[in-house]
C-alpha positions as CSV (number, residue, x, y, z in Angstrom):
1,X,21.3,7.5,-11.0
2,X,20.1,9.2,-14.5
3,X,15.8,9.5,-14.0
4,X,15.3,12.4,-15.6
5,X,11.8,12.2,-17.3
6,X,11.5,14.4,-20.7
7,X,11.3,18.3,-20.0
8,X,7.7,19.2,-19.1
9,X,7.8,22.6,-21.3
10,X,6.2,26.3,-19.5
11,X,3.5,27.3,-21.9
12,X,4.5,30.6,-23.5
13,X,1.0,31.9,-24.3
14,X,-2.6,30.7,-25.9
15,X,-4.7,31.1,-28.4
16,X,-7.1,34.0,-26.5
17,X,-4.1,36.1,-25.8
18,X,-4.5,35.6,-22.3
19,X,-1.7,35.3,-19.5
20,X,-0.2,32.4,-18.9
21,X,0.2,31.9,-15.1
22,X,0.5,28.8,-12.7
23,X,-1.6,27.2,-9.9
24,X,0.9,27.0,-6.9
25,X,-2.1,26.7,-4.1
26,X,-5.9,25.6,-3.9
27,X,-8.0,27.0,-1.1
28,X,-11.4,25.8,-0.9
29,X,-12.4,26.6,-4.7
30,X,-10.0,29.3,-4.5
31,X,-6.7,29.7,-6.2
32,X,-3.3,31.3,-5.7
33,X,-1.3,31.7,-8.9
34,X,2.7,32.9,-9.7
35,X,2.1,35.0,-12.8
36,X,4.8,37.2,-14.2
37,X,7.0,36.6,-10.8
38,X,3.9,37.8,-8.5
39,X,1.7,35.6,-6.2
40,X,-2.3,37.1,-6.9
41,X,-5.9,35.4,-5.9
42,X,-7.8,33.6,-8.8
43,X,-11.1,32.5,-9.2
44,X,-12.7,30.4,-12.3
45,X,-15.3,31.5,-14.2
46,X,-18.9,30.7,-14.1
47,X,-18.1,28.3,-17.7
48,X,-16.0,26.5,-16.0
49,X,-17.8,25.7,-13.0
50,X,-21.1,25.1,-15.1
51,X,-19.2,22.6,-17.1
52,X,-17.3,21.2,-14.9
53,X,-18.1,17.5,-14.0
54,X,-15.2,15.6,-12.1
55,X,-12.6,17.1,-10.1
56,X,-10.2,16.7,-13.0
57,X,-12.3,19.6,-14.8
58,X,-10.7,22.1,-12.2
59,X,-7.7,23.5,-11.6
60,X,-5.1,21.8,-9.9
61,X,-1.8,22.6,-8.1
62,X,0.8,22.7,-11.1
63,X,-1.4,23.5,-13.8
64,X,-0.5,26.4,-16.2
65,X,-3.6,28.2,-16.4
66,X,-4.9,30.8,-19.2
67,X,-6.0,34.0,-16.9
68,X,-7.3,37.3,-17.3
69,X,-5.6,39.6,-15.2
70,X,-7.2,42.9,-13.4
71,X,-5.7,45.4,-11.4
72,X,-5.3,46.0,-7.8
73,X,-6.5,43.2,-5.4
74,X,-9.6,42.0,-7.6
75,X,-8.8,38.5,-8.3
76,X,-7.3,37.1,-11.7
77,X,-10.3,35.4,-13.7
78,X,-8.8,31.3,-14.7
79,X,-10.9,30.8,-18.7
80,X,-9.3,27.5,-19.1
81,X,-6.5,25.0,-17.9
82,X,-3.8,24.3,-20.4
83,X,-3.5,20.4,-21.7
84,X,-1.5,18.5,-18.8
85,X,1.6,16.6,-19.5
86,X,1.7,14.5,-16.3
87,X,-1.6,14.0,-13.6
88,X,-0.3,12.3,-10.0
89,X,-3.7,10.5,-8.8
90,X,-4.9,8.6,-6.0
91,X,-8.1,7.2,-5.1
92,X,-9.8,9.3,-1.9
93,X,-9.7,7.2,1.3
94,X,-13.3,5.7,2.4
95,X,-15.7,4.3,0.2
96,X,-15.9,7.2,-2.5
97,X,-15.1,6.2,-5.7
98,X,-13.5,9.4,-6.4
99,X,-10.4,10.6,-7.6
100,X,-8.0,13.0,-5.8
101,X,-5.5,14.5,-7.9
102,X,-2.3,15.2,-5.8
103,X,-0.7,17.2,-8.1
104,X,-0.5,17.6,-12.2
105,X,3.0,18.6,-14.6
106,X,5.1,17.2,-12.7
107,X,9.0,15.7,-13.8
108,X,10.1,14.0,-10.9
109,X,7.7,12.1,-7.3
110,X,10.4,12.4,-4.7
111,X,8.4,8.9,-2.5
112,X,9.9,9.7,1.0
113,X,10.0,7.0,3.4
114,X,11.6,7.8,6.9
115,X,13.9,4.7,8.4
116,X,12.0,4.3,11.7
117,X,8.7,2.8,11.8
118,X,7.6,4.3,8.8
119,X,10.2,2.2,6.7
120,X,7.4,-0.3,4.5
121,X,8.4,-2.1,1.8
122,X,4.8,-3.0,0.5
123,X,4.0,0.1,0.9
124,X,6.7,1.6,-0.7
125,X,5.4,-0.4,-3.6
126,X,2.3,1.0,-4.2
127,X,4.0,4.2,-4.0
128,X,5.9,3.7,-6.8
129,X,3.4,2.3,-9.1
130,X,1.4,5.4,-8.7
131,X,4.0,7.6,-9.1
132,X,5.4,6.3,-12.0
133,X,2.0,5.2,-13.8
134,X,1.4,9.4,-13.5
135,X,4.0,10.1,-16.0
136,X,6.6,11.4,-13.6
137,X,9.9,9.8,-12.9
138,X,9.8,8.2,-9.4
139,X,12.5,8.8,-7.2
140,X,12.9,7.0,-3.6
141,X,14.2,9.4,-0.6
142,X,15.0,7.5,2.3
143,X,15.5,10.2,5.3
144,X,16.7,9.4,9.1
145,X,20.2,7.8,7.9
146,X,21.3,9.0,11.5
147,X,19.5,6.6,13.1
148,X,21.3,3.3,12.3
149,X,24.6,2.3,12.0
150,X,26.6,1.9,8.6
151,X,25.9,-2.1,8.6
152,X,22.2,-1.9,8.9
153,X,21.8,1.1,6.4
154,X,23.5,-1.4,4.0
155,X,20.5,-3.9,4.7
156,X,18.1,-1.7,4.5
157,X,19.0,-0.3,1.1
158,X,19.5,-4.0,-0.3
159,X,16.3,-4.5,0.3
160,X,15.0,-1.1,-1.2
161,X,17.1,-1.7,-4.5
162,X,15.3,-4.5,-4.9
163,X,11.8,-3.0,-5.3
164,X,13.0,-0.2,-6.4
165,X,14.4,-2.0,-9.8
166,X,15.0,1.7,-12.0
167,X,14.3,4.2,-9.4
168,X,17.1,6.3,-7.9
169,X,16.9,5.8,-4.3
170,X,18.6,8.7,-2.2
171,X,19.3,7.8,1.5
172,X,19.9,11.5,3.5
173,X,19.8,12.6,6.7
174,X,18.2,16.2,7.1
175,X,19.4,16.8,10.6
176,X,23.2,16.1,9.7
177,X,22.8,17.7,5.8
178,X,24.2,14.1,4.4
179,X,23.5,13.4,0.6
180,X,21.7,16.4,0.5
181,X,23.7,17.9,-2.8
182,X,22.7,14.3,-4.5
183,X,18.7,15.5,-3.9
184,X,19.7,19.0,-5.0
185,X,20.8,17.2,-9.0
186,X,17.4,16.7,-9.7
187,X,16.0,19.8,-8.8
188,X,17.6,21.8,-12.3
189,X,16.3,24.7,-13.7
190,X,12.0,24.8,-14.5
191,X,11.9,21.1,-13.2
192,X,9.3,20.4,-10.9
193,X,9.5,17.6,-8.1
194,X,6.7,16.4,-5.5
195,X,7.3,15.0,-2.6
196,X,4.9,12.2,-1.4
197,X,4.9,10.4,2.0
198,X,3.9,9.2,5.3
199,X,3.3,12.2,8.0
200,X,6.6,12.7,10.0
201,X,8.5,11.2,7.0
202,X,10.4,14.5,6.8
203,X,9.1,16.2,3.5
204,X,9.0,19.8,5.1
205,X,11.7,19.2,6.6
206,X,13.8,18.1,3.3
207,X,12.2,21.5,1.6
208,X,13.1,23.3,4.2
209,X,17.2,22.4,3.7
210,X,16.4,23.1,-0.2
211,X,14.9,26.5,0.6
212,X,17.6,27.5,2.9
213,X,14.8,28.7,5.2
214,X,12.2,27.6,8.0
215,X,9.5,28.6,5.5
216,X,7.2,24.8,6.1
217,X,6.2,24.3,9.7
218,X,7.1,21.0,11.0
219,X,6.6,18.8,14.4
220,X,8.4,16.2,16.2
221,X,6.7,12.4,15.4
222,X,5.5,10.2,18.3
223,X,8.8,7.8,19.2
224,X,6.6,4.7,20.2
225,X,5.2,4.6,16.4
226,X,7.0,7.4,14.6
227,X,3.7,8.7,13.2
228,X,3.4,12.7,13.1
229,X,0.8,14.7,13.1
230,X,-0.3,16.9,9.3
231,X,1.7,19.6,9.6
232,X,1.1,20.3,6.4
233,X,-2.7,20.9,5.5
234,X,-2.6,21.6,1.6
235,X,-1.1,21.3,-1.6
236,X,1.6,23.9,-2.5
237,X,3.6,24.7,-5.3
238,X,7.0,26.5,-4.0
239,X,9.8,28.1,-6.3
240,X,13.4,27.3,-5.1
241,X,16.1,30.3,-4.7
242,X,18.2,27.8,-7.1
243,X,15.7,27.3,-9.7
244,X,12.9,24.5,-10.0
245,X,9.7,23.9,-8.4
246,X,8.7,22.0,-5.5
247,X,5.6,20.6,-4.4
248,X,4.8,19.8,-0.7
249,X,1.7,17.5,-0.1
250,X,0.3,16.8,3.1
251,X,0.7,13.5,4.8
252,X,-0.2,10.1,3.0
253,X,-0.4,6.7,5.2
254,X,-1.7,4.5,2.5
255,X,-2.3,6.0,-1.5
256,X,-5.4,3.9,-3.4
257,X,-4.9,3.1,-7.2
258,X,-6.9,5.4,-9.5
259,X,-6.6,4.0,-13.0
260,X,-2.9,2.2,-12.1
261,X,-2.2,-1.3,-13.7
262,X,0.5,-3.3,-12.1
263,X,0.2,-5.7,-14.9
264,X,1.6,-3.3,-16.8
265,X,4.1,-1.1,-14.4
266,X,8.0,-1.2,-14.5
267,X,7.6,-1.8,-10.5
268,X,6.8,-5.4,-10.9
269,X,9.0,-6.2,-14.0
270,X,10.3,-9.3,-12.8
271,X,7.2,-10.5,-11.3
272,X,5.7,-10.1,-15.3
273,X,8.8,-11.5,-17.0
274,X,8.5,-14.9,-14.8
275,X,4.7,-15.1,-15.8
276,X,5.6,-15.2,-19.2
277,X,8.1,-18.1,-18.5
278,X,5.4,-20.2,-17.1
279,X,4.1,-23.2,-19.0
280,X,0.9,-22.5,-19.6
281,X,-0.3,-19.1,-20.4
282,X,-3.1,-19.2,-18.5
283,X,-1.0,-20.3,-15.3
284,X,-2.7,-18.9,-12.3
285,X,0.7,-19.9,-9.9
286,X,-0.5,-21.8,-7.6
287,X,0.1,-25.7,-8.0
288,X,0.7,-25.7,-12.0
289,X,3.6,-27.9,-12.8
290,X,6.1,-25.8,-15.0
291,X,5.0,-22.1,-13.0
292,X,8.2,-20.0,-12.9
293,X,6.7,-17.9,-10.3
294,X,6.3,-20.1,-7.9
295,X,9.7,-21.4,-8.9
296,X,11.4,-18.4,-8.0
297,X,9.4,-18.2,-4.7
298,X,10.5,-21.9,-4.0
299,X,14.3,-20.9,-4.7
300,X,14.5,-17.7,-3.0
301,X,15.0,-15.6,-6.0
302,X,11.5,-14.0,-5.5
303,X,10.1,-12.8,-2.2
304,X,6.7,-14.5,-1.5
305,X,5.8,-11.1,0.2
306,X,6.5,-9.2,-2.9
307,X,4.4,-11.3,-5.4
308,X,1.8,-11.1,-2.7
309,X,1.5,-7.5,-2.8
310,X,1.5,-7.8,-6.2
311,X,-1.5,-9.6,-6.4
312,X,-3.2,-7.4,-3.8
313,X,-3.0,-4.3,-5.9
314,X,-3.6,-6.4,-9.0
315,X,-7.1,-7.3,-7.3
316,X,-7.6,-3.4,-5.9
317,X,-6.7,-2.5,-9.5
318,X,-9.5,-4.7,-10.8
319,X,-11.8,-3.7,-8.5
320,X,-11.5,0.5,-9.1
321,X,-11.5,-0.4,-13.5
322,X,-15.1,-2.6,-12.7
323,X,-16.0,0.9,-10.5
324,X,-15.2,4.1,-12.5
325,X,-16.9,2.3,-15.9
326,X,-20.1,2.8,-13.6
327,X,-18.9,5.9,-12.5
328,X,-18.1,7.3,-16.1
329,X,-21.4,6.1,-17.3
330,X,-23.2,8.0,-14.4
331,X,-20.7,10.9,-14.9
332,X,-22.1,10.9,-18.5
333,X,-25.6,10.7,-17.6
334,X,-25.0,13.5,-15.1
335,X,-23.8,15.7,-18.3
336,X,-26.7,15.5,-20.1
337,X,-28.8,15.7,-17.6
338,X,-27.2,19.3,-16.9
339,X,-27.2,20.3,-20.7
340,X,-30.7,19.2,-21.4
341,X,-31.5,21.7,-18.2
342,X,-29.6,24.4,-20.4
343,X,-31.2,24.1,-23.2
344,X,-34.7,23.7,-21.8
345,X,-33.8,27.0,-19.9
346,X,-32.6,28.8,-22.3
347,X,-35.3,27.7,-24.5
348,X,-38.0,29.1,-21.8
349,X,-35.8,32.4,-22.2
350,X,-35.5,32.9,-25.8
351,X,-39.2,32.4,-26.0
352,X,-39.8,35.0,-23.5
353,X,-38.0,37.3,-25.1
C-alpha cells in the first residue's frame, strides 16, 4: 500500500520579507493561523478583499499565507496566499454554481466510509474522483470493522478493491484500536491528510485515536439509518503530537464535481481502456456490434452499476464545464466592472486634488 503523493514543501519565506504562517481555521472571514508554533487571529487586507473575485481568491484552510505580524492580541494582517500545490474542491449543494473549496496543500484525502448504512459504493466513487482529480493521493478508510464478522468483511472489501483500483484501502475499527498503526504510516512528518466523509462516518473519532485525546466532539448516529448529526461545524487544520497535519471537515452526504473529468480519472481506468477496445471510435455502447463495454457487462467482468455511475458523473461533469464558462465570463465582466469603478473613482479624486 505505497500512495504517497510527492512532498508538498513548507514555504520558508517570500519575497516581502514577511512571515510565513499557516491557515488552520476560517471563521466567518476570519482566520486563525499556526505561525512560529503559536495559534494568533488574522484578518486580510483591504487589497485583498477589493480584488478578490471567487472564493478561491481568499484564504483557505491549509494555505501558507505571507503575514505581517503585530504584537499583543491585535490580529496578524494576511498580504497574500502563497501558490497552492494541491486545491480539494466540490461544487456547493443547491443550485449555485459555486465552488467550495474543502481544503488546499494537501498530500493524502483519507475518504471514510463507515460499514453500516453508510457503506456506498457509487458514492464512494465520486469520492475518489474528487479527491484524486485535487492532486492529493486518495486513500479509502473503511471504519466499523466490529460490526461484521470475518466472512462478510472479506465481501465487503472485494468489492471495495474493485473501485478502489490504486487506492490503499484501510479497514479499522476505532472502538477496538484495530489497524490503527496502518493509518498512523501515512501520517509522517510535515504531511498533511484530510479526512472526507458522510456524518457519523467516524472522522472525529479516527483523529481523536491519532491525537491521543478527546479534543473533536463527537455523537452517537441514529441506528435505523446510521446518519449522525454535524458534529463538526468547520474546517480545521490540527497538528499531531507525532508530526503531520490533519484536517477534519464537517460532514458530506453527497460531494458535486467542480472541474473533475472522469474521462480522464484513474477511478474509472478500466471503464476507459474497454472504450478504446470498441470497434468504432465513436461507439456510444449501447447496441453497436463489436462494443467491449457492453461485452464486459454481458460477461460479468464489468458491473452494469459501475459503468452506470460512470456515465452519471460523466453527464454531471458536462453539465458544471457548459456552467462555469458562463460563470468565468460573468466573473470577468464582474472584474472590470469593479476596476473601471476604480479608476473612475480615483480619477474623480486626483482631479479633486
Amino acid at each position: 500500500m505505497s500512495a504517497h503523493p510527492r512532498h508538498i514543501p513548507r514555504p520558508d519565506r517570500t519575497e516581502e520579507g514577511h512571515t510565513v504562517a499557516r491557515v488552520i481555521a476560517e471563521h466567518k472571514g476570519r482566520y486563525v493561523i499556526l505561525v512560529n508554533g503559536e495559534e494568533r487571529n488574522a484578518e486580510i487586507t483591504g487589497k485583498m478583499m477589493f480584488e478578490a473575485v471567487t472564493r478561491k481568491d481568499y484564504p483557505a484552510v491549509g494555505d501558507w499565507v505571507a503575514v505581517q505580524l503585530y504584537d499583543g492580541d491585535s490580529p496578524c494582517i494576511i498580504h497574500h496566499i502563497l501558490p497552492r500545490t494541491t486545491t480539494l474542491s466540490r461544487k456547493t449543494s443547491g443550485k449555485e454554481m459555486e465552488e467550495q473549496i474543502i481544503a488546499v496543500n494537501v498530500d493524502i484525502v483519507f475518504i471514510v466510509q463507515g460499514l453500516d448504512n453508510d457503506f456506498n459504493l457509487r458514492r464512494l466513487e465520486r469520492f475518489l474522483v474528487v479527491a484524486s482529480q485535487s492532486g492529493a493521493a486518495p486513500v479509502i478508510l473503511l471504519s466499523k470493522t466490529d460490526l461484521h464478522a470475518p466472512e462478510t468483511l472479506r465481501e465487503v472489501l472485494h468489492e471495495v478493491h474493485a473501485v478502489a483500483k490504486s487506492a490503499p484501502v484501510i479497514a479499522y475499527s476505532a472502538k477496538t484500536m484495530e489497524h490503527l498503526d496502518e493509518i498512523r504510516k501515512f501520517i509522517t512528518d510535515d504531511v498533511t491528510v484530510c479526512f472526507v466523509g458522510s456524518s457519523g462516518a467516524g472522522k472525529s473519532t479516527l483523529i481523536n485515536r491519532l491525537l491521543g485525546r478527546e479534543k473533536l466532539a463527537t455523537q452517537e448516529v441514529r441506528a435505523e439509518d446510521s446518519k449522525g448529526k454535524h458534529t463538526t461545524t468547520h474546517r480545521e487544520l490540527i497538528p499531531l503530537p507525532s508530526g503531520g497535519c490533519v484536517i477534519d471537515t464537517p460532514g458530506l452526504r453527497e460531494i458535486g464535481l467542480w472541474e473533475a473529468d472522469p474521462s480522464t480519472d484513474s477511478t474509472f481506468a478500466d471503464i476507459i481502456e474497454l472504450g478504446l477496445q470498441c470497434k468504432f471510435t465513436d461507439c456510444t455502447h449501447h447496441d453497436e456490434p463489436g462494443c467491449a463495454v457492453r461485452s464486459a457487462i454481458d460477461d460479468g467482468s464489468l458491473d452494469e452499476g459501475r459503468y452506470i455511475s460512470f456515465l452519471k458523473l460523466l453527464k454531471e461533469a458536462e453539465f458544471i464545464a457548459s456552467k462555469t464558462d458562463i460563470t468565468k465570463q460573468q466573473e470577468r465582466k464582474a472584474r472590470e466592472k469593479k476596476l473601471g469603478k476604480f479608476q473612475k473613482e480615483y480619477k474623480k479624486q486626483h482631479r479633486k486634488g
